[in-house]
LUMLUMDREN-2810 file (N, C-alpha, C; in Angstrom, 1 decimal):
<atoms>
<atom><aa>X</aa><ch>A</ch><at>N</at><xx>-324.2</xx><yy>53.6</yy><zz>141.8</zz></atom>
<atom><aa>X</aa><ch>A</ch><at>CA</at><xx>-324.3</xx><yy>52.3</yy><zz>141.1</zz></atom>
<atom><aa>X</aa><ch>A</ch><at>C</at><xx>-322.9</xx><yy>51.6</yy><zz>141.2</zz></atom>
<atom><aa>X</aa><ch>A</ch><at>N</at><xx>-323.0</xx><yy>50.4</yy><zz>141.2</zz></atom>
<atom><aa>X</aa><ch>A</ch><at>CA</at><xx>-322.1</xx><yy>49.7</yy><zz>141.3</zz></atom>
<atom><aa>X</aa><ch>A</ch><at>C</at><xx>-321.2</xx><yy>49.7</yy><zz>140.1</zz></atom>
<atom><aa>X</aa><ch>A</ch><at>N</at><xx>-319.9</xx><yy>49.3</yy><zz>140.1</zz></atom>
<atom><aa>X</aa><ch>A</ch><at>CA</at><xx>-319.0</xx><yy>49.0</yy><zz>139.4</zz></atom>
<atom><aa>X</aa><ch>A</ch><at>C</at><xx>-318.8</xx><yy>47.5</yy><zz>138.7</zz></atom>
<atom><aa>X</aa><ch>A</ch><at>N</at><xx>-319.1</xx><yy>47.8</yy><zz>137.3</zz></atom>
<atom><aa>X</aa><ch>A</ch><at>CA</at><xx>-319.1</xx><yy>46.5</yy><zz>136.7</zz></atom>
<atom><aa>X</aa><ch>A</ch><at>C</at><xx>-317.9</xx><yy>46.0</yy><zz>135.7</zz></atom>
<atom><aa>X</aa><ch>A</ch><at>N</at><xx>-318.0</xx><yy>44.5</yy><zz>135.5</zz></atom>
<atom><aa>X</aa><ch>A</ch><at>CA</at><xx>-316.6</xx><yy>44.8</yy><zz>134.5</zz></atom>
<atom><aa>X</aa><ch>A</ch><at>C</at><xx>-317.4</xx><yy>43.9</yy><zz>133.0</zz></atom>
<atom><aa>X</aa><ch>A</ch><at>N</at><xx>-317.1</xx><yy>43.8</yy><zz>131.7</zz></atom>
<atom><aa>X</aa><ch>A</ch><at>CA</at><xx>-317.6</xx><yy>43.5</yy><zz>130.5</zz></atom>
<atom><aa>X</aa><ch>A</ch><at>C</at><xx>-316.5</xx><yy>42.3</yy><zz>130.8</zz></atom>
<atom><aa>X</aa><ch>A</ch><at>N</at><xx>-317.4</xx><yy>41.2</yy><zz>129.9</zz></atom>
<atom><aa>X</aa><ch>A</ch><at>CA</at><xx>-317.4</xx><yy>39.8</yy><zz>129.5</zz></atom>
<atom><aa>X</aa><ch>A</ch><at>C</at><xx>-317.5</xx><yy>39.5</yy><zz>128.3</zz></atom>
<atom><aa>X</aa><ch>A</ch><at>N</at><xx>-316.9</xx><yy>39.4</yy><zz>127.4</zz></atom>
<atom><aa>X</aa><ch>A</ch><at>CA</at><xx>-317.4</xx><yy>38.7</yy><zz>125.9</zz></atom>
<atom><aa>X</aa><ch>A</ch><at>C</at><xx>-317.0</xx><yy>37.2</yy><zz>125.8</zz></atom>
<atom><aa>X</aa><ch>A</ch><at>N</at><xx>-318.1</xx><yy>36.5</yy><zz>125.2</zz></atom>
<atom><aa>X</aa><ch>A</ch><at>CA</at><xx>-318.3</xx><yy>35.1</yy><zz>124.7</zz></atom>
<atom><aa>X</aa><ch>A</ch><at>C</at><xx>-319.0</xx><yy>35.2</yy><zz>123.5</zz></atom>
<atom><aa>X</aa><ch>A</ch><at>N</at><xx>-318.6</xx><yy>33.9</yy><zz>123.0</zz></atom>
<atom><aa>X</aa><ch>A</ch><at>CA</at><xx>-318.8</xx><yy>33.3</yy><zz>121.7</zz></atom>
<atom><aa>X</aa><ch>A</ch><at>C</at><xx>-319.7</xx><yy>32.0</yy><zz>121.9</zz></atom>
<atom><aa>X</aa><ch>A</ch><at>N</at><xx>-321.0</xx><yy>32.3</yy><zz>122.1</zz></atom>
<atom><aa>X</aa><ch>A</ch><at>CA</at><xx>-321.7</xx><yy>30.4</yy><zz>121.9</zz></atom>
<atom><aa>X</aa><ch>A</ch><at>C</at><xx>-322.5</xx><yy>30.6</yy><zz>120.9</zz></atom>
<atom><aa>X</aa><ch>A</ch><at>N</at><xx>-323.0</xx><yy>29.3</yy><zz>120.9</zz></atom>
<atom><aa>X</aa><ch>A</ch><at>CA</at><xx>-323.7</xx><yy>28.9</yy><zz>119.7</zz></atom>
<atom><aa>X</aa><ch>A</ch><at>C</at><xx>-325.2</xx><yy>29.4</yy><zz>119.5</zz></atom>
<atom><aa>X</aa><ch>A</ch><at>N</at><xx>-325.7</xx><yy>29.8</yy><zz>118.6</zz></atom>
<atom><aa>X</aa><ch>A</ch><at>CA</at><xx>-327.2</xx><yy>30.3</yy><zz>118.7</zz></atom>
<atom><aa>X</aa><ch>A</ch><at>C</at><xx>-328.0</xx><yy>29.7</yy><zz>119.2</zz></atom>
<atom><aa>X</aa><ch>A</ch><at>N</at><xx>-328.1</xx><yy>28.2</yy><zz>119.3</zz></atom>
<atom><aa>X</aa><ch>A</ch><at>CA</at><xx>-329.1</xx><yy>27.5</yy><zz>119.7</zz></atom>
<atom><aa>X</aa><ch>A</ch><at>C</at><xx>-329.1</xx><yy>27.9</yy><zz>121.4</zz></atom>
<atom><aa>X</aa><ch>A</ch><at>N</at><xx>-327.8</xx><yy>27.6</yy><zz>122.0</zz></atom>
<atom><aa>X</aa><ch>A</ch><at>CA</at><xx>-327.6</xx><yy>28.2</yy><zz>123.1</zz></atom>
<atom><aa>X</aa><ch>A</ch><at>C</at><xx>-328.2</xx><yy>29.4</yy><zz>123.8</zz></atom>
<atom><aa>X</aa><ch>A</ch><at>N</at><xx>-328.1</xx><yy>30.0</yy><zz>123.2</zz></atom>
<atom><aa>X</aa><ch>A</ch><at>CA</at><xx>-327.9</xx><yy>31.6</yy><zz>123.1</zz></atom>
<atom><aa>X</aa><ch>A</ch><at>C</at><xx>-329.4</xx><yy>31.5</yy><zz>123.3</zz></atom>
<atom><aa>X</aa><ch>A</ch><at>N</at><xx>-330.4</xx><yy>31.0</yy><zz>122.1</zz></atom>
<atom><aa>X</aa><ch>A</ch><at>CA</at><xx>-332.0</xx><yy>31.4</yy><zz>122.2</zz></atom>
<atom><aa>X</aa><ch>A</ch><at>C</at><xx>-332.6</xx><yy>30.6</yy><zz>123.3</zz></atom>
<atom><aa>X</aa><ch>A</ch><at>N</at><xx>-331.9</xx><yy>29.4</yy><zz>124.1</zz></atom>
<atom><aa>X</aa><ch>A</ch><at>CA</at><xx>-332.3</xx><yy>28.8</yy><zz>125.4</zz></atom>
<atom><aa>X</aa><ch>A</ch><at>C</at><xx>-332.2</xx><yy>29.8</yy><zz>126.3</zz></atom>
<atom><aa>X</aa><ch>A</ch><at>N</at><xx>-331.1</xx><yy>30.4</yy><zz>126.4</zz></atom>
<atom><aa>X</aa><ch>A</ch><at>CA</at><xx>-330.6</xx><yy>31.3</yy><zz>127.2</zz></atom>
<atom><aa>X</aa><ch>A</ch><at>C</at><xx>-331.7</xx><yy>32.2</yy><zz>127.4</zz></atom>
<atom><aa>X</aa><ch>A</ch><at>N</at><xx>-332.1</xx><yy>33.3</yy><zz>126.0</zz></atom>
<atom><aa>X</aa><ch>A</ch><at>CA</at><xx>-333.2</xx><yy>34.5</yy><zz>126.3</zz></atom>
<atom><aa>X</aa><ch>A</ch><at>C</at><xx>-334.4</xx><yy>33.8</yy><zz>126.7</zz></atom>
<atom><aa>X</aa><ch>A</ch><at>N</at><xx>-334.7</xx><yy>32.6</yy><zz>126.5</zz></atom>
<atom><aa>X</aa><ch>A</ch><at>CA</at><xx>-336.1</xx><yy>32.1</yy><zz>126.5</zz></atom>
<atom><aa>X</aa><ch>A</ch><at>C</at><xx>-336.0</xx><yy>32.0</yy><zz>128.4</zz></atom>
<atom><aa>X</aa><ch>A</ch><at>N</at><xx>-334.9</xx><yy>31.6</yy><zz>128.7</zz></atom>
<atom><aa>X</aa><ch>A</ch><at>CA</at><xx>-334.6</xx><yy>31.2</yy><zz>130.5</zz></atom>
<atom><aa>X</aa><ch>A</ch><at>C</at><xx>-334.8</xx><yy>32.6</yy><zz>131.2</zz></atom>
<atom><aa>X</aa><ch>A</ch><at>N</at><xx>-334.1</xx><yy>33.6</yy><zz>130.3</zz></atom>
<atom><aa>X</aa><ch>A</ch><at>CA</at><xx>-333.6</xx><yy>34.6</yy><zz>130.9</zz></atom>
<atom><aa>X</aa><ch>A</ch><at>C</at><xx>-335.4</xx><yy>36.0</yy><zz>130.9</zz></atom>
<atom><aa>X</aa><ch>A</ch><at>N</at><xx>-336.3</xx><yy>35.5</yy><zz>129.8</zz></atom>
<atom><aa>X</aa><ch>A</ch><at>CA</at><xx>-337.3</xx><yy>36.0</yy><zz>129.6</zz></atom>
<atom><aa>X</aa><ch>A</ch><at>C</at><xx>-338.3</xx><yy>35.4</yy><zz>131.0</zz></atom>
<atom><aa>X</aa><ch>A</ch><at>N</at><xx>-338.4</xx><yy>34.0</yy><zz>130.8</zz></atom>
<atom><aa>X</aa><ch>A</ch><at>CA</at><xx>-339.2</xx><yy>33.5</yy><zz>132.1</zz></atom>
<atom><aa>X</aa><ch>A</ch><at>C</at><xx>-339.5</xx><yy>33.7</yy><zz>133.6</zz></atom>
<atom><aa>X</aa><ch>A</ch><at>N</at><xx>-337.6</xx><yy>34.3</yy><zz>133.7</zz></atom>
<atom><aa>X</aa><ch>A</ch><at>CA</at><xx>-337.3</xx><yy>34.7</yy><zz>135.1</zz></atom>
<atom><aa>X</aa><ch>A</ch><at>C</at><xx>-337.7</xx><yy>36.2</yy><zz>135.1</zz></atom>
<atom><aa>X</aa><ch>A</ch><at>N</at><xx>-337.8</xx><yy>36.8</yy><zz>133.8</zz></atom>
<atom><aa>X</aa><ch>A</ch><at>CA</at><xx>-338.3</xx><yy>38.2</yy><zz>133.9</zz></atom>
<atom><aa>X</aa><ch>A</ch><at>C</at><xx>-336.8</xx><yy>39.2</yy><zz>134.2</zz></atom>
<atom><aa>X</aa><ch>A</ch><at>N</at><xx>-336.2</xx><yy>38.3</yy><zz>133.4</zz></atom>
<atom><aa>X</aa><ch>A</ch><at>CA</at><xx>-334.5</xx><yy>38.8</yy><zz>134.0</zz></atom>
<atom><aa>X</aa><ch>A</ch><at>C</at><xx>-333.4</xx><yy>39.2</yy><zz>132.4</zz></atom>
<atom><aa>X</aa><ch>A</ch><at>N</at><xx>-332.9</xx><yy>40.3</yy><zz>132.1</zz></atom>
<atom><aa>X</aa><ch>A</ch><at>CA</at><xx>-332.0</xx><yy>40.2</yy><zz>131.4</zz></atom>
<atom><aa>X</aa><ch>A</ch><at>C</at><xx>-331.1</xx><yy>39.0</yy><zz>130.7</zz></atom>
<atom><aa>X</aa><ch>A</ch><at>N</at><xx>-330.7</xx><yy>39.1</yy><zz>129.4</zz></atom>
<atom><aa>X</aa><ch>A</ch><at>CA</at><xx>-329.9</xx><yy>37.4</yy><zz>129.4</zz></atom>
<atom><aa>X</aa><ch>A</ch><at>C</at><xx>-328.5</xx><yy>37.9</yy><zz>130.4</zz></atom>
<atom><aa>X</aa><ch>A</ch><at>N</at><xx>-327.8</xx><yy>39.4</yy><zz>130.4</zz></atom>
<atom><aa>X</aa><ch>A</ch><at>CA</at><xx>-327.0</xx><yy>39.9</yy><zz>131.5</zz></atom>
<atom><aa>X</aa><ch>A</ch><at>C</at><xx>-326.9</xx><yy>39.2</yy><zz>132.7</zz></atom>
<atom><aa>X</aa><ch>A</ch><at>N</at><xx>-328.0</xx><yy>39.2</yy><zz>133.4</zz></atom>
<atom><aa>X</aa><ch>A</ch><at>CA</at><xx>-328.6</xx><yy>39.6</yy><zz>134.4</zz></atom>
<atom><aa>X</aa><ch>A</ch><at>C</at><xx>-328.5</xx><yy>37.7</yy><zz>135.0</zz></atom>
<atom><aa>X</aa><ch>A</ch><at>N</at><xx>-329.4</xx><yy>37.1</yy><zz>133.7</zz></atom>
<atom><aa>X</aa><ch>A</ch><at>CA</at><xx>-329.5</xx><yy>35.6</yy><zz>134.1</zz></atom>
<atom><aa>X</aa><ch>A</ch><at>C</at><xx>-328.2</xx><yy>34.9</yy><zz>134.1</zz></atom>
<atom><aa>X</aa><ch>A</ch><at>N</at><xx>-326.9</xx><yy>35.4</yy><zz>133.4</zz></atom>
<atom><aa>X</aa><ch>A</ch><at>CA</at><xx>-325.7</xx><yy>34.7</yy><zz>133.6</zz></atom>
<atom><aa>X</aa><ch>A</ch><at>C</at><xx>-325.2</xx><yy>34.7</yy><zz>134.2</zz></atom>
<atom><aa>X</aa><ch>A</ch><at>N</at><xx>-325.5</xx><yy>36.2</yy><zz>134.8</zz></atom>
<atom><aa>X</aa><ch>A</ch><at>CA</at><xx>-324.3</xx><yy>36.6</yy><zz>136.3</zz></atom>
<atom><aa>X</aa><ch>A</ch><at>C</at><xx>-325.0</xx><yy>35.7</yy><zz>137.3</zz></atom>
<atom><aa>X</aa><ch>A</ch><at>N</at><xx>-326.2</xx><yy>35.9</yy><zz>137.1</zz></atom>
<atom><aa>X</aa><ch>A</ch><at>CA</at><xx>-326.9</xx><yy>34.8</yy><zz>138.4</zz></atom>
<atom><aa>X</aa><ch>A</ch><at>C</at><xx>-326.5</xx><yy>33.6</yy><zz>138.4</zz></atom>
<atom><aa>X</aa><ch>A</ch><at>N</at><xx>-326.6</xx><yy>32.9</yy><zz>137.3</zz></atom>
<atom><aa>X</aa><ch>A</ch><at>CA</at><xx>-325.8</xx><yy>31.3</yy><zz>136.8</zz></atom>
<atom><aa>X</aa><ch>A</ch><at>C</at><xx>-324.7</xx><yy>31.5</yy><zz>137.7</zz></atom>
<atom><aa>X</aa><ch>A</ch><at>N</at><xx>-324.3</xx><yy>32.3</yy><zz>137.2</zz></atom>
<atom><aa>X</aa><ch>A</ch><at>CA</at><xx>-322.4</xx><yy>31.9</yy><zz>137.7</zz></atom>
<atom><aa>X</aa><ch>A</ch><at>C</at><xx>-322.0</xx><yy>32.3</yy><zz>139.2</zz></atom>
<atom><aa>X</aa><ch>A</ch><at>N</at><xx>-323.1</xx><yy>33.5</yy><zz>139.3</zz></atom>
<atom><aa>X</aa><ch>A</ch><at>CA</at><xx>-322.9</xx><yy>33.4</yy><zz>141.1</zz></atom>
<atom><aa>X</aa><ch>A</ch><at>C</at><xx>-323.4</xx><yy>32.2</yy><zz>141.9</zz></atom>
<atom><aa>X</aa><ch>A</ch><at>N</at><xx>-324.6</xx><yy>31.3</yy><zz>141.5</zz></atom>
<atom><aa>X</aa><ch>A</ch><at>CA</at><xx>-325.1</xx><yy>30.5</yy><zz>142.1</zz></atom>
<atom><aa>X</aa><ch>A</ch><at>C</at><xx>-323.9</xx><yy>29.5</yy><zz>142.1</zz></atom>
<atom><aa>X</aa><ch>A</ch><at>N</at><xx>-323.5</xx><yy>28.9</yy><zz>140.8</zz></atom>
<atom><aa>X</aa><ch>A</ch><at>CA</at><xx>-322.5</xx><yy>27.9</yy><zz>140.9</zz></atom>
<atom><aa>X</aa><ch>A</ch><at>C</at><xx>-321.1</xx><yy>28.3</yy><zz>141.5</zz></atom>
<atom><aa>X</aa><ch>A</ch><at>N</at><xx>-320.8</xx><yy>29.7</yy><zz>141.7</zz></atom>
<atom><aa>X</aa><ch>A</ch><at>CA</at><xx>-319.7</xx><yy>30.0</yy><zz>142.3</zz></atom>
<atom><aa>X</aa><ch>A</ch><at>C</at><xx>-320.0</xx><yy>29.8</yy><zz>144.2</zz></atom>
<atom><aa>X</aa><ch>A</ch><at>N</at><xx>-321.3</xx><yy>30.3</yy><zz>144.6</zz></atom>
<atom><aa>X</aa><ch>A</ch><at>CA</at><xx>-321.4</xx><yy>30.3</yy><zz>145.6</zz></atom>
<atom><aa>X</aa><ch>A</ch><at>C</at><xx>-321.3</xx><yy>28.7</yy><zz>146.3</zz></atom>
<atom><aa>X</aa><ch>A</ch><at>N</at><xx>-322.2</xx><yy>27.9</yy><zz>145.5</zz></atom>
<atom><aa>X</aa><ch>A</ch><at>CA</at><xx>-322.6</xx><yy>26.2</yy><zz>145.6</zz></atom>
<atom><aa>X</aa><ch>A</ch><at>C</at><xx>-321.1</xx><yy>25.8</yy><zz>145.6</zz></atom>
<atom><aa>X</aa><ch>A</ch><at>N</at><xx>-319.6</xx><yy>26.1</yy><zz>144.9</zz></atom>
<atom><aa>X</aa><ch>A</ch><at>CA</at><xx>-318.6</xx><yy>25.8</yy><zz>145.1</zz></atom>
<atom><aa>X</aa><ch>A</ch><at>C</at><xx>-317.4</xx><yy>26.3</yy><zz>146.3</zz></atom>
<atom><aa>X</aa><ch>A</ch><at>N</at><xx>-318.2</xx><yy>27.0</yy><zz>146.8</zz></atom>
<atom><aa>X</aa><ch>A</ch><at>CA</at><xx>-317.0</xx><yy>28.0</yy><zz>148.0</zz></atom>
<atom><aa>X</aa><ch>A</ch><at>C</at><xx>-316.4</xx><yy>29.0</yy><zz>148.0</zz></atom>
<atom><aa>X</aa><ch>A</ch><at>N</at><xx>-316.4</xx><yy>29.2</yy><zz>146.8</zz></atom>
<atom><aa>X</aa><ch>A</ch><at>CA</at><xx>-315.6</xx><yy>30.0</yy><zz>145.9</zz></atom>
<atom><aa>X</aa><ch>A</ch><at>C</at><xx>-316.0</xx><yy>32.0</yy><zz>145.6</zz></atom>
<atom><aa>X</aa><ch>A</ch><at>N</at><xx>-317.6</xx><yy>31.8</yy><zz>146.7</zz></atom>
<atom><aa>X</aa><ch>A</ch><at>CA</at><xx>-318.3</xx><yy>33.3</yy><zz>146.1</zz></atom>
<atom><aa>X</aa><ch>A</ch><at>C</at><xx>-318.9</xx><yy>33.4</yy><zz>147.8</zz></atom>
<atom><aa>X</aa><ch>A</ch><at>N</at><xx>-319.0</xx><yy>34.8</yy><zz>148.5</zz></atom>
<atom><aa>X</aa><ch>A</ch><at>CA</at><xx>-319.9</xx><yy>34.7</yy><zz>149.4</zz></atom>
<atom><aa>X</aa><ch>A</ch><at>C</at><xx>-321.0</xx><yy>34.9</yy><zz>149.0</zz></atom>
<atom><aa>X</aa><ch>A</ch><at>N</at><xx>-322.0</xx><yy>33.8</yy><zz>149.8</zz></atom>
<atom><aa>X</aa><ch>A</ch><at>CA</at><xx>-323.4</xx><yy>34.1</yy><zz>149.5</zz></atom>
<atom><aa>X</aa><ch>A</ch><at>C</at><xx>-323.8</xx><yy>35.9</yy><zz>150.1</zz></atom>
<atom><aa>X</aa><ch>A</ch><at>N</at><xx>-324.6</xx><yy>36.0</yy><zz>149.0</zz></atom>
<atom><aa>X</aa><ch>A</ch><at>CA</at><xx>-325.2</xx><yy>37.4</yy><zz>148.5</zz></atom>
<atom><aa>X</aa><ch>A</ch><at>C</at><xx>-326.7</xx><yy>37.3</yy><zz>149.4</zz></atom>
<atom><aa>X</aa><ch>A</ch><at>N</at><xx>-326.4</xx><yy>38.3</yy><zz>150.7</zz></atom>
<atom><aa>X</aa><ch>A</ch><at>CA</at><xx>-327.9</xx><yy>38.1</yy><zz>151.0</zz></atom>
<atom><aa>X</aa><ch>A</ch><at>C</at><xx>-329.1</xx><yy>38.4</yy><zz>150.1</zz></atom>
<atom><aa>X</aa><ch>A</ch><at>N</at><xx>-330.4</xx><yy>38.5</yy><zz>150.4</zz></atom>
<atom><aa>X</aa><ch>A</ch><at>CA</at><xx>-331.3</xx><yy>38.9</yy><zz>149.4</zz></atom>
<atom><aa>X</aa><ch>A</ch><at>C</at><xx>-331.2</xx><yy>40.5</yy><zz>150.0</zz></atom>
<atom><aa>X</aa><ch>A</ch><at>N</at><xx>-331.7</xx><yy>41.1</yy><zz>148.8</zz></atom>
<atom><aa>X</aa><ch>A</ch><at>CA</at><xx>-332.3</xx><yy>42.1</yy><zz>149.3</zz></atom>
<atom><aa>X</aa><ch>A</ch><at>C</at><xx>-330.3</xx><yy>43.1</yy><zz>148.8</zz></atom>
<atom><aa>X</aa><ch>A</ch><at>N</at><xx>-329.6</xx><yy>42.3</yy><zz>148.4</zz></atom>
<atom><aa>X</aa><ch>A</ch><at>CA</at><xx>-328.4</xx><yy>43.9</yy><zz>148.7</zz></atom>
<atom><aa>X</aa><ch>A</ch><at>C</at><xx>-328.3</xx><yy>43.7</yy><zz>146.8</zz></atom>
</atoms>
């Protein structure tokens, strides 16, 4: 398994319950749906290589 590293934030609850409700729909951890967030906008910026599917 891969090597991961911890993240702590502080947002707001209202946030937070958008968050599980996005992160429930996609069938995806709230973990899971942020790293996705942030790889998608890191990749969209230049800044990430796109991740084929499948790895």
């Amino acid at each position: 398994m891969a090597k991961t590293a911890a993240i702590g934030i502080r947002i707001e609850p209202e946030l937070k319950g958008a968050i599980e409700t996005a992160a429930k729909s996609e069938r995806r951890s709230v973990a899971s749906y942020i790293e996705k967030l942030i790889a998608d906008d890191l990749e969209k910026k230049g800044l990430l290589a796109p991740v084929k599917p499948g790895e």
